[in-house]
Backbone as JSON, one array per atom type, in Angstrom:
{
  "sequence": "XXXXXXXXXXXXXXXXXXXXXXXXXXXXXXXXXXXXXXXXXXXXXXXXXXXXXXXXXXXXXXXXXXXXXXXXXXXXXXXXXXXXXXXXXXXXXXXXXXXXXXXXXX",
  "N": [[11.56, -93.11, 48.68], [9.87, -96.0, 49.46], [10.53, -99.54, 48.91], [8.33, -101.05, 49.35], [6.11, -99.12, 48.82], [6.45, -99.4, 46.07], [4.04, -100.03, 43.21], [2.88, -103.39, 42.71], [4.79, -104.16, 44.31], [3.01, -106.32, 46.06], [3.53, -108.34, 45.21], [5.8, -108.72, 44.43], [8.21, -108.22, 45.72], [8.02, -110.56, 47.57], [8.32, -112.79, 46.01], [11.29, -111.95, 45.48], [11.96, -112.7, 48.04], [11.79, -115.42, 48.8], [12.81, -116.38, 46.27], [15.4, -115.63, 47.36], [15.33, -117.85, 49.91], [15.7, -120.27, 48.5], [12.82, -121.1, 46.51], [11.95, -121.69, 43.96], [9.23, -121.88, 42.41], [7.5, -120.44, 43.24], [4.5, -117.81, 42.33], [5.49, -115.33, 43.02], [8.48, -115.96, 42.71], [8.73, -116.3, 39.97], [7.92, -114.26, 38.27], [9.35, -112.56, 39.29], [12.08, -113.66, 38.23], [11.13, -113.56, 35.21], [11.8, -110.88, 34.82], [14.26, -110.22, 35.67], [16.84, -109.28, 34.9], [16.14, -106.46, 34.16], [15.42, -105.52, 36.83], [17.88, -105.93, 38.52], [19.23, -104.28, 36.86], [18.55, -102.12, 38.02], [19.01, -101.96, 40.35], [18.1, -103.84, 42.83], [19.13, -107.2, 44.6], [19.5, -110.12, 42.55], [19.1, -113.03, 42.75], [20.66, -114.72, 40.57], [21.47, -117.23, 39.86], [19.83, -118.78, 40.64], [17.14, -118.93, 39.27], [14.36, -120.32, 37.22], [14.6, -121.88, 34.05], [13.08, -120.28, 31.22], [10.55, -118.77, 32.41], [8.13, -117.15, 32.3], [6.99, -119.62, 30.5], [6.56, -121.2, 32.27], [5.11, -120.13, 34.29], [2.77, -119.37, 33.53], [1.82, -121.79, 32.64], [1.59, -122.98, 35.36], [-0.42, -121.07, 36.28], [-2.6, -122.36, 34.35], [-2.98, -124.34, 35.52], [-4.06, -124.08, 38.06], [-6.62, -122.17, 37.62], [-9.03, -120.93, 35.83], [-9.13, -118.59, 34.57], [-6.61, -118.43, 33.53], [-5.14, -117.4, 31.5], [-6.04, -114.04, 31.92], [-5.48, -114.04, 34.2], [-2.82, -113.92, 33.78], [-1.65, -111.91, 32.29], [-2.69, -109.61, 33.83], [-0.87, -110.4, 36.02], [1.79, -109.82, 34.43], [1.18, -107.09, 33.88], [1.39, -106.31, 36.63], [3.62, -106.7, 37.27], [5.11, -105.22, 35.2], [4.69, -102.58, 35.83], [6.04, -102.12, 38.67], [8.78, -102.69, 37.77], [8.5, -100.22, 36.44], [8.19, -97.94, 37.87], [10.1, -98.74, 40.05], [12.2, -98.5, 38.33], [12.17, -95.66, 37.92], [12.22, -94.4, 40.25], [15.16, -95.51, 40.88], [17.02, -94.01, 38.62], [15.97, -91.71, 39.44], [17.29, -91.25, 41.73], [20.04, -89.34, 43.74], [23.2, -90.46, 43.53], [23.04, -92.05, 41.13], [22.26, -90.54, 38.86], [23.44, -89.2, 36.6], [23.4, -86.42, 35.43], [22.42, -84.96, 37.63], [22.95, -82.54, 40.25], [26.47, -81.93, 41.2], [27.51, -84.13, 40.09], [28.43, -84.36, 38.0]],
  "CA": [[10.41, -94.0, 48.57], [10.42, -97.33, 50.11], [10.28, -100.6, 47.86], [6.93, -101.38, 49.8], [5.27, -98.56, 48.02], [5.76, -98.69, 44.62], [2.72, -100.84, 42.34], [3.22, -104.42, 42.48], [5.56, -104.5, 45.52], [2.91, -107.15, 47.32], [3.7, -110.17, 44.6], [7.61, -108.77, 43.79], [9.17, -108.33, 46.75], [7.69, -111.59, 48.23], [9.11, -113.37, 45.14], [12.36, -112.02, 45.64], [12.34, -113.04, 49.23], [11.09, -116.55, 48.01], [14.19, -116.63, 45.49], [16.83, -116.22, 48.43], [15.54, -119.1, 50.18], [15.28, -121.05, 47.34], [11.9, -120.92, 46.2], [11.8, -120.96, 42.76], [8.28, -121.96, 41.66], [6.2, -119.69, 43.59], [4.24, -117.03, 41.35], [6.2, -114.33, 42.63], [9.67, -115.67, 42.01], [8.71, -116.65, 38.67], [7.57, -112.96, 38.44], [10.83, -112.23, 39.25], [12.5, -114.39, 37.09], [11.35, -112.67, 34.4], [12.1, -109.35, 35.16], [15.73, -110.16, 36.29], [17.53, -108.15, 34.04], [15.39, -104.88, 34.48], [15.4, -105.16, 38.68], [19.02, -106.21, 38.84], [19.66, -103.39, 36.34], [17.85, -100.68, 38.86], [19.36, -102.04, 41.98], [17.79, -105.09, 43.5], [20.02, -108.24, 44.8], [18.09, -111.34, 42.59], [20.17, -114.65, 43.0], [20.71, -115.65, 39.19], [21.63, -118.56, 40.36], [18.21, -119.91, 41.47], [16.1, -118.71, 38.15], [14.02, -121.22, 36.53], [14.61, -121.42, 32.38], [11.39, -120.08, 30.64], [9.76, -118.28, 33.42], [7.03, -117.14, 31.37], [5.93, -120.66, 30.49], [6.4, -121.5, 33.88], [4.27, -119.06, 35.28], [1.95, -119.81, 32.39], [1.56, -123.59, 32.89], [1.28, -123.35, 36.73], [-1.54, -120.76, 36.19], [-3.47, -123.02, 33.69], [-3.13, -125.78, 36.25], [-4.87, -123.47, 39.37], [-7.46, -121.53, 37.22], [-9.96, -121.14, 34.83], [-8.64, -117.68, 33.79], [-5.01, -118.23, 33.44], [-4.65, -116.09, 30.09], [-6.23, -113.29, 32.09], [-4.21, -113.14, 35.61], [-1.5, -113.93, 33.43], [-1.74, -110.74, 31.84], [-2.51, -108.79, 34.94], [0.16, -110.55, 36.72], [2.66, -109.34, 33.95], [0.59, -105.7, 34.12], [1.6, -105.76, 38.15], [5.13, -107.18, 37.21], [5.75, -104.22, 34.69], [4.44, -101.43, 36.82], [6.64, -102.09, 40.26], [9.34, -102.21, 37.46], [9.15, -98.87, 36.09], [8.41, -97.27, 39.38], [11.79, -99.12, 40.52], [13.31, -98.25, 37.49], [12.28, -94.2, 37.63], [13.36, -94.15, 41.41], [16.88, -95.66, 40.65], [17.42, -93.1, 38.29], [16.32, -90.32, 40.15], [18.56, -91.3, 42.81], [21.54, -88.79, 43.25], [24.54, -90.91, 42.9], [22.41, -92.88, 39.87], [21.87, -89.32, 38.08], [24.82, -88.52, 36.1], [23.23, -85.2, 35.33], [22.44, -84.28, 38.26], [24.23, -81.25, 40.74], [27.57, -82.17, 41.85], [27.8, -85.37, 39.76], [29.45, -84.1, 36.57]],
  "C": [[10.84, -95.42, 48.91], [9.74, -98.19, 48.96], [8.43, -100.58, 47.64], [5.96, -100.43, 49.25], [5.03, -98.52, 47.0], [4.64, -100.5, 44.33], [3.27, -102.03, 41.99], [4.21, -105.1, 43.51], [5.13, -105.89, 46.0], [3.34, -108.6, 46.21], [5.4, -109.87, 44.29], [8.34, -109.35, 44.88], [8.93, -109.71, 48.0], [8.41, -112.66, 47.71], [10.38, -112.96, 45.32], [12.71, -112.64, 46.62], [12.49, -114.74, 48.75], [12.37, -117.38, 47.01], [15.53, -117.02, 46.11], [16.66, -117.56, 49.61], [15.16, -120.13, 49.48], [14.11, -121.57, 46.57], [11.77, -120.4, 44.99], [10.62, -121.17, 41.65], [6.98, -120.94, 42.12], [5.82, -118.32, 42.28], [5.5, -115.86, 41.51], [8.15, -114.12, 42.36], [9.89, -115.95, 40.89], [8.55, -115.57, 37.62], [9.21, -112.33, 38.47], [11.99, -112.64, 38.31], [12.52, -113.58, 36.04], [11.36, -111.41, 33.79], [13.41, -109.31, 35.6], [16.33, -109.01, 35.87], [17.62, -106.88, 34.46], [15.27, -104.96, 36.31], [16.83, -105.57, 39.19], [19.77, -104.98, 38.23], [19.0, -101.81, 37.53], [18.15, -101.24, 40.53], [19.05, -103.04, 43.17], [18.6, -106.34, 43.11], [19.44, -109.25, 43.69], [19.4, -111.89, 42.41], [20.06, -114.99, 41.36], [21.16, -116.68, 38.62], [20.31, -119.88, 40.21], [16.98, -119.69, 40.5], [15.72, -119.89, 37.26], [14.31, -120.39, 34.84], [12.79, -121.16, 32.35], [10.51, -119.75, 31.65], [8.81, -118.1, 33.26], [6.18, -118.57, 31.07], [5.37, -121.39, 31.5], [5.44, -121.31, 34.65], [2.8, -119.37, 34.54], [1.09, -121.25, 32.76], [1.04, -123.6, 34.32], [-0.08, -122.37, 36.53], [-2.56, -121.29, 35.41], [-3.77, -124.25, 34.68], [-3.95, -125.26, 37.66], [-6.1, -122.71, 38.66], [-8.22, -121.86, 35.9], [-10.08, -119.84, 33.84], [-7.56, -117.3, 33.8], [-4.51, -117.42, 32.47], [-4.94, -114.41, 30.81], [-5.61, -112.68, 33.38], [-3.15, -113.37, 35.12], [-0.89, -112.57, 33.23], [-2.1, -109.26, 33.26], [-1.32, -109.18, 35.78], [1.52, -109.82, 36.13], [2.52, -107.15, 34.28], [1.39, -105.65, 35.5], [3.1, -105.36, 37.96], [5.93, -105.48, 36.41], [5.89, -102.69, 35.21], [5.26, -101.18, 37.98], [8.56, -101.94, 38.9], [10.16, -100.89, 36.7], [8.93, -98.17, 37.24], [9.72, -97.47, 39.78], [12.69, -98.41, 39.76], [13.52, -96.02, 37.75], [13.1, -93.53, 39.23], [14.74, -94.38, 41.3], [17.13, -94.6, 40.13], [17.04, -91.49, 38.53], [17.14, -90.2, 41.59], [19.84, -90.64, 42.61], [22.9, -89.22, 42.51], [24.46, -92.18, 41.67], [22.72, -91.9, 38.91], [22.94, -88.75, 37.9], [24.67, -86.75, 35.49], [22.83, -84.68, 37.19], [23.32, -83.6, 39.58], [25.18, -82.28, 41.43], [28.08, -83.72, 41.35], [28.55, -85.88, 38.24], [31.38, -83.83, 36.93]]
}
């Protein structure tokens, strides 16, 4: 399965891009930001270098400053954010040489 398919791909993987050329206020590397952990832990490069502190308020504050329902794409934005990471996360680990159970890897 390619990145580009799983749920949430079109704001992640834009934000990651976004991250490597230093772009660290746009939504989706702020998105990224705070998801590092969990997409660095399943196999994606992120620069942890270039992460704003408090991503969350970050992302928070800049959406109160463009909208009039920042509590509510906040919350879908996190919804997108968590979705592209368990997709990521269930592909990594069904990846052969991820899958310590599976054939030929014991």
């Amino acid at each position: 399965m390619s990145l580009n398919e799983l749920p949430g791909a079109e704001l992640i993987l834009p934000g990651l891009d976004d991250l490597h050329k230093g772009k660290t206020n746009t939504v989706g590397s702020l998105l990224v930001a705070i998801a590092a952990t969990r997409l660095t832990e399943a196999g994606l490069d992120v620069p942890k270098d270039r992460l704003v502190p408090e991503p969350e308020l970050t992302l928070y504050g800049r959406l109160q400053d463009e909208r009039d329902d920042a509590y509510l794409y906040y919350n879908a934005l996190l919804n997108s954010l968590n979705s592209f990471c368990n997709a990521l996360e269930l592909s990594y680990k069904y990846q052969p040489s991820n899958n310590p159970n599976a054939p030929g890897q014991n």
